[in-house]
N, CA, C and O of each residue as an XYZ file, in Angstrom:
732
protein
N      46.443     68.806    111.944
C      45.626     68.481    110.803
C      45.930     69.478    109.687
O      45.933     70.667    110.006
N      46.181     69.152    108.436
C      46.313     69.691    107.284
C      44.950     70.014    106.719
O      43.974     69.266    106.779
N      45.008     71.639    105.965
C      43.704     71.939    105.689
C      44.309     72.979    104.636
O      45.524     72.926    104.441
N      43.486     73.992    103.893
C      43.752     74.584    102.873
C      42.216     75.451    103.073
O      41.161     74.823    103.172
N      42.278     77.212    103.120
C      40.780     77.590    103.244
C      40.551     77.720    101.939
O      41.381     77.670    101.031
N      38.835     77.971    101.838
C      38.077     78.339    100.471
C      37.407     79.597    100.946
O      37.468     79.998    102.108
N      36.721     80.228     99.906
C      36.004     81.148     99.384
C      37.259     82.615     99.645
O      38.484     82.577     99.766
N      35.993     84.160     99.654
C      36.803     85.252     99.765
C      36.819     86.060    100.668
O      35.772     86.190    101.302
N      37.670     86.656    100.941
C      37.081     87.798    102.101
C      37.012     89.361    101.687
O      37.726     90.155    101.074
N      35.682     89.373    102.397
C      34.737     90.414    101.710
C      35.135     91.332    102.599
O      35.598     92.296    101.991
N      35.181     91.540    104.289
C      35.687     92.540    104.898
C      36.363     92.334    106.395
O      36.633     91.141    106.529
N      36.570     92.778    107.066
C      36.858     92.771    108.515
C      37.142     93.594    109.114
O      37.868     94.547    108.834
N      36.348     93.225    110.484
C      36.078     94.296    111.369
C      36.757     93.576    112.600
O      37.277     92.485    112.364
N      36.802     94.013    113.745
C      37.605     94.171    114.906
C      38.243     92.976    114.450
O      37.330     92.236    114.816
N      39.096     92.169    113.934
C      39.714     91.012    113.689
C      38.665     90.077    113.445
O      38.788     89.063    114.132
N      37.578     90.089    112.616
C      36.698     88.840    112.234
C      36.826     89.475    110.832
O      37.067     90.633    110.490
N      36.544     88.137    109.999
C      36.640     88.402    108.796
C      35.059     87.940    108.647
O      34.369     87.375    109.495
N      34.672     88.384    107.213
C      33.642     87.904    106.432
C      34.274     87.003    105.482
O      35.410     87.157    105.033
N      33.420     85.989    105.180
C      33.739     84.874    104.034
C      32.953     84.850    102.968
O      31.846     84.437    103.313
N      33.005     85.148    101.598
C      31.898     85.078    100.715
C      32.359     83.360     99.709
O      33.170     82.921     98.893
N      31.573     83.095    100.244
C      31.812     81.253     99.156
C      30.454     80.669     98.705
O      29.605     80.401     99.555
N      30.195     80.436     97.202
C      28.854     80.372     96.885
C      27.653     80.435     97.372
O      26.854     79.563     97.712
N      27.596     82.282     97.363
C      26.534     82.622     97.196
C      26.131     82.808     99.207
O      25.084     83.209     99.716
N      27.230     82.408     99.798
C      27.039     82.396    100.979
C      28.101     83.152    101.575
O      29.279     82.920    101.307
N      27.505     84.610    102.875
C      28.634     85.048    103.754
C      28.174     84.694    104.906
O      27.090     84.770    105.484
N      29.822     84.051    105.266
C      29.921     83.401    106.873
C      30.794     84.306    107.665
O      31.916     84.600    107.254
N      30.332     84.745    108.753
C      31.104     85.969    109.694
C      31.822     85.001    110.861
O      31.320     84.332    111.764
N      33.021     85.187    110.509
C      33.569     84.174    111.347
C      33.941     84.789    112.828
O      33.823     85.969    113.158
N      34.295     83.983    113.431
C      34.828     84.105    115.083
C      36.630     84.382    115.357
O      37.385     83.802    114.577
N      37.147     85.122    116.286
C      38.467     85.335    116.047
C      39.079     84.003    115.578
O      39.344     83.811    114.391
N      39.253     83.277    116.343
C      39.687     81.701    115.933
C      39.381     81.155    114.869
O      40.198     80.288    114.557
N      38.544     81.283    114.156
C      38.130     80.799    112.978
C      38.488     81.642    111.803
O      38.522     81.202    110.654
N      38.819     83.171    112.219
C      39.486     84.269    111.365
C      41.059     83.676    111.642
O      41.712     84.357    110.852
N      41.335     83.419    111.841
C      42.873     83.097    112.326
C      43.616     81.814    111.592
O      44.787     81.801    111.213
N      42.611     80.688    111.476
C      42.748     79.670    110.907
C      42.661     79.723    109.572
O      43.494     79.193    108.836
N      41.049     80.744    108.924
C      40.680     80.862    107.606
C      41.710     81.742    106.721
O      41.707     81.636    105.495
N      42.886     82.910    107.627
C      43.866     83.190    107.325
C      45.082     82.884    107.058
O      45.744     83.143    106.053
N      45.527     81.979    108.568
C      46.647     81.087    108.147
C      46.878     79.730    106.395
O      47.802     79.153    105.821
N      45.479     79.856    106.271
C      45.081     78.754    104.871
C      45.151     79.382    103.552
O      45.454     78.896    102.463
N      44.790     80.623    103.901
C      44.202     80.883    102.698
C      44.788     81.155    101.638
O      44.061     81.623    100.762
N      46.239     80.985    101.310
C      47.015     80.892    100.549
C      48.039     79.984    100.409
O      48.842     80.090     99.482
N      48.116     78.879    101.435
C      48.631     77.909    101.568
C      48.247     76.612    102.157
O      47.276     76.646    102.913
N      48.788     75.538    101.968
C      48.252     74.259    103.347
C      49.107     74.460    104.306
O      50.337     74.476    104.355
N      47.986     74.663    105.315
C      48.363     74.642    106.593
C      48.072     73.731    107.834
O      47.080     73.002    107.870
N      48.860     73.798    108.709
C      48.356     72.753    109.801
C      47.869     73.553    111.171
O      48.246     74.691    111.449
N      47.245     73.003    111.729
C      46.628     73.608    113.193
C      45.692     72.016    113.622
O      45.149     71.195    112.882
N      45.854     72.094    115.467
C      45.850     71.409    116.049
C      43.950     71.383    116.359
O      43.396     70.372    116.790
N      43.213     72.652    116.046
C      42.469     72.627    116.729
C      41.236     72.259    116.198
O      40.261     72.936    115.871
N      41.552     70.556    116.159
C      40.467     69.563    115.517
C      39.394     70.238    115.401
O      39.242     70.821    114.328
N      38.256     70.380    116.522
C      37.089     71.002    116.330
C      36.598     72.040    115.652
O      35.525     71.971    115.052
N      37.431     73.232    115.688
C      37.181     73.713    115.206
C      37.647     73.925    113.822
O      37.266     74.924    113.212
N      38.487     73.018    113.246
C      38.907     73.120    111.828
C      37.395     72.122    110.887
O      37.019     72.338    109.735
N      36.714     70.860    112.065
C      35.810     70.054    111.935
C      34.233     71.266    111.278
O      33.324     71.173    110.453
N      34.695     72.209    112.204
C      33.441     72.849    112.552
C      33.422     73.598    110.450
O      32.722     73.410    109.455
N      34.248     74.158    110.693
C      34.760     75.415    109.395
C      34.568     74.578    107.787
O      34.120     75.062    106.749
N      35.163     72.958    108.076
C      34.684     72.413    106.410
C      33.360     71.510    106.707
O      32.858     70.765    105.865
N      32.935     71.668    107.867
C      31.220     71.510    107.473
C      30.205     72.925    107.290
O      29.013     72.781    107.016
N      30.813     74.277    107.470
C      30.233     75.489    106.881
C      31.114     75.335    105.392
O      30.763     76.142    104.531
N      32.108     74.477    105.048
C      32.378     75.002    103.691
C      33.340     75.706    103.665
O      33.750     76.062    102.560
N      33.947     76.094    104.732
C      35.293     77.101    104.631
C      36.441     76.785    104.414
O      37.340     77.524    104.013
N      36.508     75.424    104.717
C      38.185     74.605    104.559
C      37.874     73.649    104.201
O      36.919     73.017    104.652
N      38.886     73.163    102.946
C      39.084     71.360    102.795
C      40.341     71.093    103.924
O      41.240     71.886    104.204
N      40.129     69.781    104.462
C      41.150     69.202    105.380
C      41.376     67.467    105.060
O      40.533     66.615    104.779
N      42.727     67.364    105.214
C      43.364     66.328    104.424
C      43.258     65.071    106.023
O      43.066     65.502    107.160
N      43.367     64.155    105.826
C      43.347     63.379    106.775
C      44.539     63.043    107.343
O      44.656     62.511    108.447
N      45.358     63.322    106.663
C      46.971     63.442    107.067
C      47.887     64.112    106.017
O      47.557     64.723    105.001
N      49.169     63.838    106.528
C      50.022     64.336    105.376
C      50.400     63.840    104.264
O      51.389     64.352    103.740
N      49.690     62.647    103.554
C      50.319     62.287    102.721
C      50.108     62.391    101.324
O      49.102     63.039    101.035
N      50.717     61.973    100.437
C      50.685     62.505     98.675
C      49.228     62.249     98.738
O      48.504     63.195     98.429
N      48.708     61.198     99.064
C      47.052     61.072     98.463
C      46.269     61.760     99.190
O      45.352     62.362     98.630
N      46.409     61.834    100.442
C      45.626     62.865    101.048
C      45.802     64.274    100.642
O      44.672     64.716    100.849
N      46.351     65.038    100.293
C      47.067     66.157     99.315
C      45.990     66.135     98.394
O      44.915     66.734     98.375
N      46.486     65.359     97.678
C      45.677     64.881     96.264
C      44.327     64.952     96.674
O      43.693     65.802     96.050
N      43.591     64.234     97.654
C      42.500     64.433     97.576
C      41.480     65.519     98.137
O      40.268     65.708     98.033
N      42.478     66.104     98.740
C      42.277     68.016     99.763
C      42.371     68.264     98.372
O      41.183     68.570     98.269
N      42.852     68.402     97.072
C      42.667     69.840     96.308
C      41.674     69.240     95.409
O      40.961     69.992     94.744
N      41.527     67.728     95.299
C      40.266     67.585     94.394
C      38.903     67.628     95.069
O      37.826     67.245     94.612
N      39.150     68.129     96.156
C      38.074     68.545     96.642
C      37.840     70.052     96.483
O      36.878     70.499     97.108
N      38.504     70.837     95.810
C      38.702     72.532     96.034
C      38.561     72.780     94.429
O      39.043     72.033     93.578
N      37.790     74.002     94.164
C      37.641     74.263     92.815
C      38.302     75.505     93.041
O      38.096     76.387     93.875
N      39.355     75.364     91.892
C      40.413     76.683     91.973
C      39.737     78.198     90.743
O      39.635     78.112     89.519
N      39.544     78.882     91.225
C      38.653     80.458     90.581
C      39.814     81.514     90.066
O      40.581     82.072     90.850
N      39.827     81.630     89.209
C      40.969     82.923     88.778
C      40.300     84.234     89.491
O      39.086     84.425     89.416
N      41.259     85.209     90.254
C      41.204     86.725     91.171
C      40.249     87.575     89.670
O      40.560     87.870     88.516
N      39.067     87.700     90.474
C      38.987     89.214     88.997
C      40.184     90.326     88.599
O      40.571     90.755     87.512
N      40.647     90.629     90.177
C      42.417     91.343     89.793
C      43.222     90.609     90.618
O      43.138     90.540     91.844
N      44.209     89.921     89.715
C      45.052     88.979     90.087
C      46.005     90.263     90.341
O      45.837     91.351     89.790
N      47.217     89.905     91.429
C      48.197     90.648     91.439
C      49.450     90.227     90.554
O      50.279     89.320     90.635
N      49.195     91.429     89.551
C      50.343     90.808     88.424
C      51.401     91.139     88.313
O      52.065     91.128     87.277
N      51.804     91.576     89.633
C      53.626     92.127     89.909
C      54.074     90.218     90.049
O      55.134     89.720     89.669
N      53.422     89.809     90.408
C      53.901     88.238     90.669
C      53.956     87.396     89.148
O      53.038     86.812     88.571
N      55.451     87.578     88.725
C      55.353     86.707     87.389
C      54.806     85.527     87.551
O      54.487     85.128     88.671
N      54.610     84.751     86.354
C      54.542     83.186     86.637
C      55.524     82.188     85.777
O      55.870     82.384     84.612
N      55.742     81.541     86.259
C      56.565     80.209     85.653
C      55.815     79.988     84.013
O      55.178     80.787     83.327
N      56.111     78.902     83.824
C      55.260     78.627     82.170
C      53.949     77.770     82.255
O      52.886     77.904     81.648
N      54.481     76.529     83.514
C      53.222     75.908     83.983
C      52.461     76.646     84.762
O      51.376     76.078     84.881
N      52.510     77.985     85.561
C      51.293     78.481     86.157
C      50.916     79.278     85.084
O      49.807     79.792     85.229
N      51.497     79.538     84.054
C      50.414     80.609     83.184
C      49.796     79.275     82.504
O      48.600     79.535     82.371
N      50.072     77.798     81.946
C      49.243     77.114     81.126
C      48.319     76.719     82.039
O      47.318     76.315     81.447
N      48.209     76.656     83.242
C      47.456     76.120     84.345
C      46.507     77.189     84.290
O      45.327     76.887     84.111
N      46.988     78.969     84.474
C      45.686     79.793     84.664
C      44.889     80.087     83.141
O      43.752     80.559     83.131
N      45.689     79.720     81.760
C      44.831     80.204     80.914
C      43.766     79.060     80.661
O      42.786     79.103     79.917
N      44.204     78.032     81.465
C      42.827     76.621     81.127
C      41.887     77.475     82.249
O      40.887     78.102     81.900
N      42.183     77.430     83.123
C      41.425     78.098     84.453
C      40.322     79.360     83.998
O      39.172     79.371     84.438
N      40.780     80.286     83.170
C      40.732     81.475     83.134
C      39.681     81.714     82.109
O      38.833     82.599     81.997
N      40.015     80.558     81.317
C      39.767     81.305     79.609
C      38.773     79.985     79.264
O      38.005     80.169     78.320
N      38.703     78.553     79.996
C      38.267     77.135     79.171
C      36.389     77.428     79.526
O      35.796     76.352     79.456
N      35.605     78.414     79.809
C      34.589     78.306     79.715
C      33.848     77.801     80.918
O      32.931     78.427     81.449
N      34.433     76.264     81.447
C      33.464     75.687     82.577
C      34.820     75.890     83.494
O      35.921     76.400     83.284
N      34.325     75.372     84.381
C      35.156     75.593     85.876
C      35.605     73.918     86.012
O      34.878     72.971     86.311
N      37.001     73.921     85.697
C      38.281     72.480     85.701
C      38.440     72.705     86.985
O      38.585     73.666     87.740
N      38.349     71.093     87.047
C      38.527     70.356     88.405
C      40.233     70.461     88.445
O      41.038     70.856     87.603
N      40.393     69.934     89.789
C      42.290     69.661     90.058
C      42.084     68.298     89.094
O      42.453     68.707     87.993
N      41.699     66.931     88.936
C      41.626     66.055     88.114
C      41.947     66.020     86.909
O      42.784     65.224     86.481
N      41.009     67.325     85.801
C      40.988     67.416     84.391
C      42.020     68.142     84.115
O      42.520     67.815     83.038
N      42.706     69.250     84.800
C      43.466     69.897     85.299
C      44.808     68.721     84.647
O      45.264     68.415     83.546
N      44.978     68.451     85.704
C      45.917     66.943     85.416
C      46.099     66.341     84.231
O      47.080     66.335     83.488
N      44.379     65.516     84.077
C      44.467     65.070     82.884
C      44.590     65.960     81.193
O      45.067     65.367     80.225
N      44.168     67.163     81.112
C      44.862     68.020     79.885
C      46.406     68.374     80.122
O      46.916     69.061     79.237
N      46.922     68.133     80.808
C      48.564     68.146     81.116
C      49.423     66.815     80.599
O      50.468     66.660     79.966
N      48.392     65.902     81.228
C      49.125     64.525     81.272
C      49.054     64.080     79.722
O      49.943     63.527     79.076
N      47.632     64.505     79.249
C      47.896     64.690     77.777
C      48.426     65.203     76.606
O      48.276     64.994     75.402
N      49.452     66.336     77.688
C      49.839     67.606     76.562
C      49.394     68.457     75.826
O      49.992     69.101     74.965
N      48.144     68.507     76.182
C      46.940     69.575     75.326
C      47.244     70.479     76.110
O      47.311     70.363     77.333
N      47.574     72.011     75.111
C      47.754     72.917     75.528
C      46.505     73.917     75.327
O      45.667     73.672     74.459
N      46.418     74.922     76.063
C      45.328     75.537     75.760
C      44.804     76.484     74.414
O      45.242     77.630     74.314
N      44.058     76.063     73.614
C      43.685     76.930     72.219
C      42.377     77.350     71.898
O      41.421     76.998     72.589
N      42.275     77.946     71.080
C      41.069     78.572     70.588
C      40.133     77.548     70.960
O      39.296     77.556     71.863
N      40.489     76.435     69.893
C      39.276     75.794     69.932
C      38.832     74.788     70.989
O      37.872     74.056     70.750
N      39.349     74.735     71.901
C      38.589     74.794     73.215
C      38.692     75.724     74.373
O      38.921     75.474     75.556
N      38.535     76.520     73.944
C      38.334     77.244     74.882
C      37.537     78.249     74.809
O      37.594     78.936     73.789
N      36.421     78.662     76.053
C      35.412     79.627     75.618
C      33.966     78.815     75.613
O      33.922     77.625     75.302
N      33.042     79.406     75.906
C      31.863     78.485     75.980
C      31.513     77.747     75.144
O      31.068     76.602     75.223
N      31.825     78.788     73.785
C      31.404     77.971     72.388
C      31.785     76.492     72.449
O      31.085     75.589     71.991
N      33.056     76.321     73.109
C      33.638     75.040     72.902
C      33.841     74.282     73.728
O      34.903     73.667     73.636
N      32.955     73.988     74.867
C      32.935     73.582     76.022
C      33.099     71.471     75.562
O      33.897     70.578     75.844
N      31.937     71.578     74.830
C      31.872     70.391     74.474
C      33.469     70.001     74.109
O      34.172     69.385     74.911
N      33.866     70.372     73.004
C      35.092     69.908     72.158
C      36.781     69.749     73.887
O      37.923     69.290     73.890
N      35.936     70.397     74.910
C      36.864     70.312     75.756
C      37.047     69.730     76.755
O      38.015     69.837     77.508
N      35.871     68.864     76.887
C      35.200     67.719     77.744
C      35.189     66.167     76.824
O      35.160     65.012     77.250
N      35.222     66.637     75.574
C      35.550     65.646     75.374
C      37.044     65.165     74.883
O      37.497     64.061     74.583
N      37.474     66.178     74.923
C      39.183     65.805     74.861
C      39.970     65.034     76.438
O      40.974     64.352     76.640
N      38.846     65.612     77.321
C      39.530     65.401     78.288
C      38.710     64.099     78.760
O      39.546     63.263     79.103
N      37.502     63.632     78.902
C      37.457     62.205     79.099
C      37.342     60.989     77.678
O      37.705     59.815     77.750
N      36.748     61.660     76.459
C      36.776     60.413     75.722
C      38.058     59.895     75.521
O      37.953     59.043     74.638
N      39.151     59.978     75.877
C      40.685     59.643     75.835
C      41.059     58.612     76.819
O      42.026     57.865     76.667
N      40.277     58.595     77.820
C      40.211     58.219     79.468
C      38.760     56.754     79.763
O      37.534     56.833     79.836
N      39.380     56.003     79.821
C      38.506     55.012     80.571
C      37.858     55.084     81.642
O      38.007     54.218     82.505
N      36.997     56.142     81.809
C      36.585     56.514     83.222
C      35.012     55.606     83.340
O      34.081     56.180     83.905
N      34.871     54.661     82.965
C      34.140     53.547     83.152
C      33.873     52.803     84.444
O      32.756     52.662     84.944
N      35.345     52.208     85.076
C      35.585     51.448     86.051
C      35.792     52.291     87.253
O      35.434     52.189     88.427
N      36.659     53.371     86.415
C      37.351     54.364     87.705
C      36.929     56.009     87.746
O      36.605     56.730     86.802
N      37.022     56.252     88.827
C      36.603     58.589     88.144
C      37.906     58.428     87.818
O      38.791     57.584     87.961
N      37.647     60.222     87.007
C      39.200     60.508     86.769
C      39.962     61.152     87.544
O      41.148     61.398     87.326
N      39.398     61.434     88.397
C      40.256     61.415     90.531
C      41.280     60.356     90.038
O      42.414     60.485     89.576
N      40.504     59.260     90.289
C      41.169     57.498     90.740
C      42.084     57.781     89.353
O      42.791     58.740     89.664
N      42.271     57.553     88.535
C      42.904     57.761     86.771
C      44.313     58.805     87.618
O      45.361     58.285     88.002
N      44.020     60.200     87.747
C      45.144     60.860     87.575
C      45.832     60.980     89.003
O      46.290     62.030     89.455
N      45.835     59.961     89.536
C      46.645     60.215     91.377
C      48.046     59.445     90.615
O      49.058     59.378     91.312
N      48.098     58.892     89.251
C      48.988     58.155     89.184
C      49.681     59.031     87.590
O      50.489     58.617     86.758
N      49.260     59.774     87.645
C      49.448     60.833     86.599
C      51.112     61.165     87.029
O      51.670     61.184     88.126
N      51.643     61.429     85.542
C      53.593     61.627     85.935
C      53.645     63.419     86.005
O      54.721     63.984     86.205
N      52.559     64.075     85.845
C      52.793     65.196     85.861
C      51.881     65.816     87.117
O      52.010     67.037     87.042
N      51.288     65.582     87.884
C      50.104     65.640     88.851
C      50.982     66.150     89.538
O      50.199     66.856     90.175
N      52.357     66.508     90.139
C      52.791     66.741     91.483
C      53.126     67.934     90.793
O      52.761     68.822     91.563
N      53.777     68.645     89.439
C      53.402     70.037     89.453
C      52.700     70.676     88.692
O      52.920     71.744     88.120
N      51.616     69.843     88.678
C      50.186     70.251     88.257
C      49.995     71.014     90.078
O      50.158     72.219     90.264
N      49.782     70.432     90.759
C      49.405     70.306     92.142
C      50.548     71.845     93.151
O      50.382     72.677     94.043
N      51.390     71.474     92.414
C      52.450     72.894     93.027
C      51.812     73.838     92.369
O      51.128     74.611     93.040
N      51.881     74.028     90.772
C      51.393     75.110     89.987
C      50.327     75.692     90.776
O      50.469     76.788     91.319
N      48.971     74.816     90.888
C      47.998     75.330     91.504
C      48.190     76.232     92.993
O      47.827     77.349     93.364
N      48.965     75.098     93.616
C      49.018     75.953     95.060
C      49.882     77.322     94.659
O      49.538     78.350     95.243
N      50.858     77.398     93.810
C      51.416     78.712     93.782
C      50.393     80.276     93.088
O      50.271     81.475     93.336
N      49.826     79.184     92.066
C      48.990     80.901     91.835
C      48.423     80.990     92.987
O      48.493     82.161     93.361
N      47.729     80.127     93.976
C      46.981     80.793     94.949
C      48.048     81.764     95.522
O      47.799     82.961     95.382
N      48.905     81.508     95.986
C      49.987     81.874     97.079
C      49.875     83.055     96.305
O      49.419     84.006     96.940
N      50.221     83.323     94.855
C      50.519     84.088     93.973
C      49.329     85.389     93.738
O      49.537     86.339     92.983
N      48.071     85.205     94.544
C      47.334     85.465     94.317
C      46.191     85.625     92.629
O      45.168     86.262     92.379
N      46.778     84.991     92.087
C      45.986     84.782     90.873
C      44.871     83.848     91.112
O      44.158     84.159     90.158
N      44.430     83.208     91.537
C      43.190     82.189     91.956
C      43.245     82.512     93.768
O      44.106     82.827     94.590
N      41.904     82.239     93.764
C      41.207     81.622     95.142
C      40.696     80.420     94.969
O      40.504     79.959     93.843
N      40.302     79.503     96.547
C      39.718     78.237     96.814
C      38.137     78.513     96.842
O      37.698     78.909     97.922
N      37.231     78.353     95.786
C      35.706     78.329     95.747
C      35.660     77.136     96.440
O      34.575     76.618     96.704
């Protein structure tokens, strides 16, 4: 089973980690330290249904139902990506992970993997004037009044997006990169 962990780790002791993920710490079990590690900077796979079952009903992992592009797709629109208070910045970035972290970083509300997409797919790059609380509005509405999200969310809208697959790398690499965590 494919999975990807969330939140942070706050400490560890004899090989258990602590998990801090809104507003909640979960003290995990070796096995569950093991798994929440193997993820936490990448998608990973492990066999051990139950307990991967057990970990994204505490909230600790999204898990994909298989391997495929939409299941992908729908493991990270399930994950809200958080910029590191200290990112490690020996790790350059490409051009799309820095336009990916200054929407992330700097846009005021917390962007979904979706809107994410859709300010890409639109070519809106990140600027003053949306970005920052002041301009929250002017940046919500760039990103759905453009969008027929009437019939469909804008999940359903951007799985068919031409730029979504390295929208979707970008993201997984700052994690890897340590510049974001999985809230």
């Amino acid at each position: 089973m494919l999975y990807i962990s969330k939140g942070i780790l706050i400490t560890e002791k004899d090989g258990r980690y602590c998990i801090f993920r809104r507003g909640t710490e979960s003290h995990l079990t070796r096995t569950e330290t093991e798994i929440w590690k193997a993820g936490r900077d990448r998608l990973c796979e492990s066999d051990a249904i139950l307990t991967l079952e057990d970990m994204e009903d505490e909230g600790l992992i999204s898990i994909a139902e298989n391997n495929s592009e939409k299941s992908i797709y729908d493991l990270l629109c399930d994950c809200m990506f958080i910029p590191q208070q200290h990112p490690n910045v020996n790790n350059p970035l490409t051009a799309t992970e820095s336009i990916l972290y200054v929407w992330l970083r700097d846009a005021g509300i917390r962007l979904t993997t979706a809107e994410l997409i859709c300010l890409c797919e639109q070519d809106i790059a990140p600027a003053q004037n949306l970005l920052g609380e002041s301009n929250r509005q002017a940046l919500v509405s760039a990103i759905y009044l453009n969008n027929d999200v009437n019939d469909f969310t804008l999940e359903d809208l951007m799985i068919s997006a031409k730029c979504k697959d390295w929208v979707i790398a970008g993201l997984l690499s700052l994690v890897q990169k340590q510049y974001l965590y999985i809230g």
